[in-house]
N, C-alpha and C positions, 0 to 999 in steps of 0.2 A: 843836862844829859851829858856824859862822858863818850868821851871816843869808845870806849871797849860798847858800853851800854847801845852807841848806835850801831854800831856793826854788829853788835848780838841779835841787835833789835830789826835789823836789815836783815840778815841772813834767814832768821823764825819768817818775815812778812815773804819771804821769798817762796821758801819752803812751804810754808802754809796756803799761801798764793798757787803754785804748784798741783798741793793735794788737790783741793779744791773746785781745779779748774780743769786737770788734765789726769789725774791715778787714778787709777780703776778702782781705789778702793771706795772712793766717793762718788762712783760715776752710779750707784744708787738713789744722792741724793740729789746729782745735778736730773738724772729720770725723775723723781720725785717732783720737784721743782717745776721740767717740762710738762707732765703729765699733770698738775694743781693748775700751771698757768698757761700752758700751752708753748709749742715747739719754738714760734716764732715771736714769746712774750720780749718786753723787757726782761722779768724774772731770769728768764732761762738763758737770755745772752749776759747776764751779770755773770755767771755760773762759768759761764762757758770762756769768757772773757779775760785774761789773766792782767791784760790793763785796767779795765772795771777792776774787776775784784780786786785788785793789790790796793786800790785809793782806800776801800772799805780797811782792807786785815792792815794796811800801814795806818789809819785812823786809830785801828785799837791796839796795835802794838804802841802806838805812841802813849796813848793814852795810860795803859798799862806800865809802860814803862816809866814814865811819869809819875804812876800813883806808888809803885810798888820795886823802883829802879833797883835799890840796894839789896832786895831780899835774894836769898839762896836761892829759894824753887823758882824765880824768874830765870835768874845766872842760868843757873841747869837748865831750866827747859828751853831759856834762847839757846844757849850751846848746842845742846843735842837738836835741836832743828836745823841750826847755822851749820852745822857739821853733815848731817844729813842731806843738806842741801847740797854742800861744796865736793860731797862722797858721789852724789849724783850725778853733778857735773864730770868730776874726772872719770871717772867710771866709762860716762860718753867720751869722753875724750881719750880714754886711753885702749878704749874697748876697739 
């Protein structure tokens, strides 16, 4: 794996990690999740977790990048998350 490919690949596991755990756009399926296993499952603290959950999305980022490191639509869509992520931070930061 290449420096650029890790940092792309860090950046998406961040950002995805993020959605996942903490945006309201997903806080549908983190409810989903609580409500199948209950509030106090494992399940639902994986969800909720952005330690948990990064070990899983840096598992398949890796792997991903691994199978498919050189291709265009990985390039682009690690970018556009790595940048999304880094927008997010400054944004707090300068906000």
């Amino acid at each position: 794996m290449h420096l650029a490919e890790f940092l792309l690949s860090l950046g998406a596991t961040c950002r995805l990690t993020r959605f996942i755990t903490k945006d309201t756009l997903a806080a549908g399926f983190r409810i989903w999740i609580a409500n199948r296993f209950g509030d106090d499952s494992k399940p639902s603290y994986l969800v909720s977790c952005s330690w948990c959950t990064s070990i899983w999305v840096a598992a398949a980022m890796t792997a991903l990048t691994h199978w498919a490191g050189g291709s265009l639509a990985l390039q682009l869509a690690t970018t556009a998350l790595s940048l999304s992520y880094v927008a997010g931070l400054a944004s707090r930061w300068l906000d």
